[in-house]
NUZA-447632 format. One line per field, with one value per residue: residue number from 1; residue in one letter; x, y, z of N, C-alpha, C in turn. Coordinates in nm, 4 decimals. Each point is the difference from the previous one (the first is absolute). Layout:
N
resi = (NUM | ...)
resn = (A | ...)
n_px = (X | ...)
n_py = (Y | ...)
n_pz = (Z | ...)
ca_px = (X | ...)
ca_py = (Y | ...)
ca_pz = (Z | ...)
c_px = (X | ...)
c_py = (Y | ...)
c_pz = (Z | ...)
***
This chain:
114
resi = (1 | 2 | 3 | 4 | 5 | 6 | 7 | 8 | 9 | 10 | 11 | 12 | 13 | 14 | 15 | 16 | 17 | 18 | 19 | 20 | 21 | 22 | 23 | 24 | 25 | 26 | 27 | 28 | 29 | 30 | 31 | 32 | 33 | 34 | 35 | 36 | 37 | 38 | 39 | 40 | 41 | 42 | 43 | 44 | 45 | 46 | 47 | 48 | 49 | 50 | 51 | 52 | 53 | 54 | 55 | 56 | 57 | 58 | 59 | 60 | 61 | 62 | 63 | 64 | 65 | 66 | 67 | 68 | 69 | 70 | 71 | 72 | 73 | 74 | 75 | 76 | 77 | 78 | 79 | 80 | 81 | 82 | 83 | 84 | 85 | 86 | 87 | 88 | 89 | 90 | 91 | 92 | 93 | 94 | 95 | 96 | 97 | 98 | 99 | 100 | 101 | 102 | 103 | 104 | 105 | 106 | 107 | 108 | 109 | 110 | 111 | 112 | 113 | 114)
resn = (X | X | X | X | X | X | X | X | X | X | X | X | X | X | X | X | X | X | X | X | X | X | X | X | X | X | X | X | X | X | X | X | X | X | X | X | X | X | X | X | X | X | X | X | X | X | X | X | X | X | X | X | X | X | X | X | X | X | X | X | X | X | X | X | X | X | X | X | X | X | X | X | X | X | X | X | X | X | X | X | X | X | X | X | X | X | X | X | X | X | X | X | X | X | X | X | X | X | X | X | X | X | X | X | X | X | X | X | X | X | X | X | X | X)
n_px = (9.9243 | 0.1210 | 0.1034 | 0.0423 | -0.1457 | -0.0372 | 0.1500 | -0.0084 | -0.1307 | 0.0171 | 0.0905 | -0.0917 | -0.1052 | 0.1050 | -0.0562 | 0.0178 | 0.0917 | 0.0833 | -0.0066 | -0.0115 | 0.0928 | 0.0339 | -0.0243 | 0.0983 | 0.0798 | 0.0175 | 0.0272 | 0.1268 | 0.0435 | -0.1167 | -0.0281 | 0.0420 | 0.1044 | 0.0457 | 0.1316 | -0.1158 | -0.1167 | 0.1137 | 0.0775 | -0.1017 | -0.0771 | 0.0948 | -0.0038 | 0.0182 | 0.1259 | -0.0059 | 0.1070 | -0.0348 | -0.0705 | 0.1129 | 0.0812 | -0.0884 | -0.0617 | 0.1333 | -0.0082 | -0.0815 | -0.0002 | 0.1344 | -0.0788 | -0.0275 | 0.0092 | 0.0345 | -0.0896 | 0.0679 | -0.0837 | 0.0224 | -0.0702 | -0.0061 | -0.0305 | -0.0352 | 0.1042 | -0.0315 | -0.0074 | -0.0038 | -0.0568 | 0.1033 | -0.1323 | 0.0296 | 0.1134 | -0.0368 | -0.1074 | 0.1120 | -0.0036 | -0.0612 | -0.0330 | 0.1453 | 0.0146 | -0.1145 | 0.0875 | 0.0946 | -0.0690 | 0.0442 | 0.1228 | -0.1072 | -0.0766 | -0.1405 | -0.0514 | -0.0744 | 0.1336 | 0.0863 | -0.0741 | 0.0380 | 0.1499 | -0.0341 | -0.1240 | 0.0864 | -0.0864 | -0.0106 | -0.1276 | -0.0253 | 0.0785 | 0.0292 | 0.0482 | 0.0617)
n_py = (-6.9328 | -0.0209 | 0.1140 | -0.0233 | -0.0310 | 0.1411 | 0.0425 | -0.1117 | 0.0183 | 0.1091 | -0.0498 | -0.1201 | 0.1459 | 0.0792 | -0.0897 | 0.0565 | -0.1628 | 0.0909 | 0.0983 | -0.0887 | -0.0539 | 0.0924 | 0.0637 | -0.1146 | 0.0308 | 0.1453 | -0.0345 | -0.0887 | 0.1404 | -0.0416 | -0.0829 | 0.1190 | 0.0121 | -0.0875 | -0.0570 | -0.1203 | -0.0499 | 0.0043 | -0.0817 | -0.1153 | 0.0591 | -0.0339 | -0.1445 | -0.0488 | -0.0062 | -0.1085 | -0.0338 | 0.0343 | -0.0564 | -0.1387 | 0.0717 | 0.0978 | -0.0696 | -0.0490 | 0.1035 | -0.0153 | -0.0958 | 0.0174 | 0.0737 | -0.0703 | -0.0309 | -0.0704 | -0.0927 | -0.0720 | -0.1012 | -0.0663 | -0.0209 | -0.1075 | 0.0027 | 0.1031 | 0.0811 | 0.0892 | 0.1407 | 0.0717 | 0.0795 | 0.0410 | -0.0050 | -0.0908 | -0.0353 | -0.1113 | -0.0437 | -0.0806 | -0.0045 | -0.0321 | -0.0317 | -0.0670 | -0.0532 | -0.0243 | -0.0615 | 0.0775 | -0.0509 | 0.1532 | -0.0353 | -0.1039 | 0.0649 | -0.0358 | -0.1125 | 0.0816 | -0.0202 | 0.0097 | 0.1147 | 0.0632 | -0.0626 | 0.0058 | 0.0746 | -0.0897 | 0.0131 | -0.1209 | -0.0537 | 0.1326 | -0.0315 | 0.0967 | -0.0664 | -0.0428)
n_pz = (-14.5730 | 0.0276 | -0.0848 | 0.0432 | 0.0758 | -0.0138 | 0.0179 | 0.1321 | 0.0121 | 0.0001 | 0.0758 | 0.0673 | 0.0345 | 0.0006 | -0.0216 | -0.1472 | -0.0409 | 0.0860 | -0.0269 | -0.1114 | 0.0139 | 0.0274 | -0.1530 | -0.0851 | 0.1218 | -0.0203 | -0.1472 | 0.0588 | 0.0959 | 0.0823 | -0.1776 | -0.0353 | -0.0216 | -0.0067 | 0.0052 | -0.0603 | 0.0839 | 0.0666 | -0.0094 | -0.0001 | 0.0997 | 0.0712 | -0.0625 | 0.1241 | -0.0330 | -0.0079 | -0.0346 | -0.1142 | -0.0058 | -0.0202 | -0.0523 | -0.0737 | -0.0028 | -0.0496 | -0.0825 | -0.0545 | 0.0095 | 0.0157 | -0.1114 | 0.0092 | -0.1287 | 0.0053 | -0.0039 | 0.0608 | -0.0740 | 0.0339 | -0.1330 | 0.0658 | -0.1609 | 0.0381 | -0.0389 | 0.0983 | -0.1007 | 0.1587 | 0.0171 | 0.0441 | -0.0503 | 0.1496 | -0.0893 | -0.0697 | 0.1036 | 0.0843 | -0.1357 | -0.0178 | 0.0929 | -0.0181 | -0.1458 | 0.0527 | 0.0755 | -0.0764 | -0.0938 | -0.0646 | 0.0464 | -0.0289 | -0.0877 | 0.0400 | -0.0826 | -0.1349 | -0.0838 | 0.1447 | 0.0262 | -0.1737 | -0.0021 | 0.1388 | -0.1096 | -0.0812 | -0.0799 | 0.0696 | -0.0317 | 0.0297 | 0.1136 | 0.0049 | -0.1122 | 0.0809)
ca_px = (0.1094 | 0.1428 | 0.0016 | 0.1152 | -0.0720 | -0.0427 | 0.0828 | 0.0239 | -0.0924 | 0.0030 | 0.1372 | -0.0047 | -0.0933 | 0.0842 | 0.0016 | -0.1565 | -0.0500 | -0.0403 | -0.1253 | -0.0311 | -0.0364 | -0.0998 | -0.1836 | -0.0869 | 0.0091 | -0.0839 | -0.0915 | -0.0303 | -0.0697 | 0.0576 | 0.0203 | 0.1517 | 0.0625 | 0.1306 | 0.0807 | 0.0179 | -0.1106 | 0.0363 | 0.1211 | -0.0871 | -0.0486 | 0.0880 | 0.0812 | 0.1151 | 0.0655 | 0.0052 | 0.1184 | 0.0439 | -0.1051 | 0.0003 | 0.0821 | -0.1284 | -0.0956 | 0.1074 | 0.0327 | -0.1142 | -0.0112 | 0.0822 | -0.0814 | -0.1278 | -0.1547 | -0.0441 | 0.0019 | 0.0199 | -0.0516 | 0.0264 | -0.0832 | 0.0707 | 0.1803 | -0.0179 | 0.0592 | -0.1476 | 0.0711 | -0.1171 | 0.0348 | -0.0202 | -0.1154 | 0.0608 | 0.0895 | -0.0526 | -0.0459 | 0.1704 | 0.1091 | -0.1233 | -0.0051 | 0.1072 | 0.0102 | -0.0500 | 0.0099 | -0.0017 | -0.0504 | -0.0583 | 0.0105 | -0.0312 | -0.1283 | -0.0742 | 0.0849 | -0.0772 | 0.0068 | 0.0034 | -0.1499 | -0.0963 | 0.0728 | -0.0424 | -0.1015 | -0.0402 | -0.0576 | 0.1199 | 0.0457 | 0.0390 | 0.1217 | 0.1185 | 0.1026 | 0.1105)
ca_py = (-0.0374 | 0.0771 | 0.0627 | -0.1450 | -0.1281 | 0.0200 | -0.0242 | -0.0774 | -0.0443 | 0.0869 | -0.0337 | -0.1490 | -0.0320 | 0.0415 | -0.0693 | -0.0520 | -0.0782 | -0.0256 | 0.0906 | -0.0655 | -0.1045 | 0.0138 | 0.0165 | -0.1157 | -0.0652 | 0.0620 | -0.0879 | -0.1435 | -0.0186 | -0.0812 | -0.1469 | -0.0039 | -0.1146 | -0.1217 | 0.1086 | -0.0327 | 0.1295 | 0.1497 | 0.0047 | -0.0204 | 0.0894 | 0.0802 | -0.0373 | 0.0317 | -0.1270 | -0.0822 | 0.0332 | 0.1891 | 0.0347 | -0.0311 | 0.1086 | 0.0295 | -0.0202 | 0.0096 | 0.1365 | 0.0252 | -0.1557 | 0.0702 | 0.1608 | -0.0787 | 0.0773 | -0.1103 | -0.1352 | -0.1699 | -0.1273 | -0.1825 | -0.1282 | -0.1200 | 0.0085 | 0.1430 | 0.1472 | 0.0865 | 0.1378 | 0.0952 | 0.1229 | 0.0564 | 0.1311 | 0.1474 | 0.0657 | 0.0669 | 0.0883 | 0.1355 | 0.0878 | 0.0959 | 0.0776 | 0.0745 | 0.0897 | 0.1120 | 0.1170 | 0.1093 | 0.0319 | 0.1095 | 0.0753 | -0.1028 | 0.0583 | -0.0804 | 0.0352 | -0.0908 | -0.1527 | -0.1093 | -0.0165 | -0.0522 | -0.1007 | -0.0698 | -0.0492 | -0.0900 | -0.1303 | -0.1132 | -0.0464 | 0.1251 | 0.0353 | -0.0032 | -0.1405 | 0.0859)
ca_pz = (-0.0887 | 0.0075 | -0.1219 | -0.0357 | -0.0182 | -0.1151 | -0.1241 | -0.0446 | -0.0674 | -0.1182 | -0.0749 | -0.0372 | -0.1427 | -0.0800 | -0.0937 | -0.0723 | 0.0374 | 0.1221 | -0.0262 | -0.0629 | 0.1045 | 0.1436 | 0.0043 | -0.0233 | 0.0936 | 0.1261 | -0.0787 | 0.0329 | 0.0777 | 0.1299 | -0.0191 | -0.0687 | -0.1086 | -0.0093 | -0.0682 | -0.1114 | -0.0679 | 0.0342 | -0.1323 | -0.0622 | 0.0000 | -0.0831 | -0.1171 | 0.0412 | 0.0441 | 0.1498 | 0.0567 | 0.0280 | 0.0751 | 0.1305 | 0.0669 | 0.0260 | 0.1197 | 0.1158 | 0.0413 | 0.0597 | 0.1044 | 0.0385 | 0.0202 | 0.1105 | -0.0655 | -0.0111 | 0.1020 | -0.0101 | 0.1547 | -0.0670 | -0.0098 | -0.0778 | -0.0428 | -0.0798 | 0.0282 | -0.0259 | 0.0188 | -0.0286 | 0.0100 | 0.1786 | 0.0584 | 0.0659 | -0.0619 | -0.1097 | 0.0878 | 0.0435 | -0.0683 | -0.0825 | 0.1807 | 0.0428 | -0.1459 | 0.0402 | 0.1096 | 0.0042 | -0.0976 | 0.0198 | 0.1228 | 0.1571 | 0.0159 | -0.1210 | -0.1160 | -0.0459 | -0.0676 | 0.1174 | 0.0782 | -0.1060 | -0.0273 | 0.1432 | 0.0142 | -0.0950 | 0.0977 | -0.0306 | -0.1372 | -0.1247 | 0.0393 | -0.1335 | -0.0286 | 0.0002)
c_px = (0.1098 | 0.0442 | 0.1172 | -0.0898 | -0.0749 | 0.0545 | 0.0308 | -0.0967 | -0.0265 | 0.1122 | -0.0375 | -0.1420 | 0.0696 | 0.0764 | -0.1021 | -0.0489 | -0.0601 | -0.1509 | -0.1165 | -0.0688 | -0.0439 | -0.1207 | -0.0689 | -0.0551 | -0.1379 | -0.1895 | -0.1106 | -0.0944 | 0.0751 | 0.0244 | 0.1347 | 0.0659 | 0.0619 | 0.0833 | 0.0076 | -0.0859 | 0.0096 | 0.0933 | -0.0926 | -0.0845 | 0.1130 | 0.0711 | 0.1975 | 0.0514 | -0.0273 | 0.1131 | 0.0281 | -0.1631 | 0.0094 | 0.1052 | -0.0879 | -0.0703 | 0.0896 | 0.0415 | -0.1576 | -0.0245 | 0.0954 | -0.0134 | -0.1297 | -0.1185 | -0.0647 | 0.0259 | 0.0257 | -0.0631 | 0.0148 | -0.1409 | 0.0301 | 0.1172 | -0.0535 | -0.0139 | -0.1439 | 0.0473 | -0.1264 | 0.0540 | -0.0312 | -0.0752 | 0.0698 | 0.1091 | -0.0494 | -0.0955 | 0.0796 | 0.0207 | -0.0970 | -0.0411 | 0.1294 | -0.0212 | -0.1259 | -0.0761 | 0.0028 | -0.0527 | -0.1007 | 0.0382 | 0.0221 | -0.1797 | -0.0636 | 0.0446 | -0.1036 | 0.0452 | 0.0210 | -0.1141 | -0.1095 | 0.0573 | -0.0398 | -0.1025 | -0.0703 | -0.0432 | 0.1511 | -0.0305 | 0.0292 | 0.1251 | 0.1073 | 0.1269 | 0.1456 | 0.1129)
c_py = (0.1045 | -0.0062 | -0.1487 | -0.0873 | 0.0706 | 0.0033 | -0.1289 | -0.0825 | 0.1214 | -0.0707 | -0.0925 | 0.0106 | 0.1143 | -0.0911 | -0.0958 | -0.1626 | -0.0392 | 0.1136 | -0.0740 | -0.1280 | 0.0463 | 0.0942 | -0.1120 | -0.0715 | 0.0584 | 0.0093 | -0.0928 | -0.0279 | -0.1126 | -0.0982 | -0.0027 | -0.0622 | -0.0732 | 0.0931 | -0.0689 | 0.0890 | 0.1661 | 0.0190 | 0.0145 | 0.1560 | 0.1609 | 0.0063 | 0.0210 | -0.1493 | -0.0263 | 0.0904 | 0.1584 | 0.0254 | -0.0002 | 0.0770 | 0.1143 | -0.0163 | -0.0187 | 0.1355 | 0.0527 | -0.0483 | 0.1220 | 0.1412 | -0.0273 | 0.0780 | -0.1991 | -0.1186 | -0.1106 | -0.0649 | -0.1270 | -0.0502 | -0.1176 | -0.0103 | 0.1169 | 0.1026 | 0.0762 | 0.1113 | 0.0959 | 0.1612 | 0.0541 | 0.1247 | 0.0771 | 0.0488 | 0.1634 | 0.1676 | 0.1164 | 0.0289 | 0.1123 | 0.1051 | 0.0930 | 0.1232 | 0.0956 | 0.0590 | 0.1081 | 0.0828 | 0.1474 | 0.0499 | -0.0228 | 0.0899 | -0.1005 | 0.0232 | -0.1359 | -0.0776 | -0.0833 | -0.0688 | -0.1069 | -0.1471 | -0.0537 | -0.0303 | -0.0527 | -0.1699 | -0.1022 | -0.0158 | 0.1105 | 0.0699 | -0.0323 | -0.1141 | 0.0819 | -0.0514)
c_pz = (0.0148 | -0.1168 | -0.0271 | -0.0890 | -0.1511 | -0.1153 | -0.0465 | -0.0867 | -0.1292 | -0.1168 | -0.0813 | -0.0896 | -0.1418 | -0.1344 | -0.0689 | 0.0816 | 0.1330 | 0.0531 | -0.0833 | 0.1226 | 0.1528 | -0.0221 | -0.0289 | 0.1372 | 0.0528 | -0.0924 | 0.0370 | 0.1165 | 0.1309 | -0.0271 | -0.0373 | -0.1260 | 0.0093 | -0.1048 | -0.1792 | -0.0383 | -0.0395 | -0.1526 | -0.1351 | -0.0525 | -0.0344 | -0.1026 | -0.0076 | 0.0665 | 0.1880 | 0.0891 | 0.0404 | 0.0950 | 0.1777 | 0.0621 | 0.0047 | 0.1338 | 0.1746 | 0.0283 | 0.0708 | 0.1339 | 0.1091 | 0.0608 | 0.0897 | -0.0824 | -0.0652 | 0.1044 | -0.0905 | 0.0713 | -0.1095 | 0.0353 | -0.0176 | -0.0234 | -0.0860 | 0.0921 | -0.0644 | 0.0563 | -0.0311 | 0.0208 | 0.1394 | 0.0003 | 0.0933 | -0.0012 | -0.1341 | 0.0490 | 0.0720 | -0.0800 | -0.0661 | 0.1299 | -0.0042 | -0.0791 | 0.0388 | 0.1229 | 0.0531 | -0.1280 | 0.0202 | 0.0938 | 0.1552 | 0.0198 | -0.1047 | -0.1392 | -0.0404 | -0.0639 | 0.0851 | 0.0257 | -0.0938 | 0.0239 | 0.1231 | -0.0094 | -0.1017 | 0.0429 | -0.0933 | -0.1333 | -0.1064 | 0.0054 | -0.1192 | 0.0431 | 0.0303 | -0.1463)
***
């Protein structure tokens, strides 16, 4: 990940609804949400949601795929994965550094919700 691509996704989870909506995402897991379920679950209008998930959609930390006639929005793992890598990269120095090390070796399901 190049420092452009991290701000730009630092930028786009820098606000409550949208931070809100991509842990629900990364929640959800690989089945994802449709963006009613998502409003729903956030208790937040349709509309402002959908400018939401378009800044995200945009920061490439979430996916779109069309079911049918339903929009299904999941969370891009290997986004989500670069940025947490970039942010610590050089963490301690660039010498081991146990919160990296503790945070790499969490199994998936105990891994902290960003």
């Amino acid at each position: 990940m190049q420092e452009a691509e991290a701000v730009q996704a630092l930028a786009a989870l820098a606000q409550p609804v949208r931070l809100r909506a991509f842990r629900a995402l990364v929640q959800a897991g690989a089945e994802g949400l449709t963006p009613g379920a998502l409003a729903e679950t956030l208790q937040a209008s349709p509309s402002a949601l959908s400018f939401h998930l378009k800044e995200l959609l945009h920061a490439g930390l979430v996916t779109q795929q069309r079911q049918g006639r339903h929009l299904i929005y999941r969370a891009a793992y290997d986004a989500m994965d670069a940025l947490l890598s970039y942010l610590t990269e050089q963490c301690c120095g660039g010498q081991r550094c146990a919160a990296a090390e503790r945070w790499r070796s969490l199994p998936e399901s105990s891994s902290p919700a960003p």
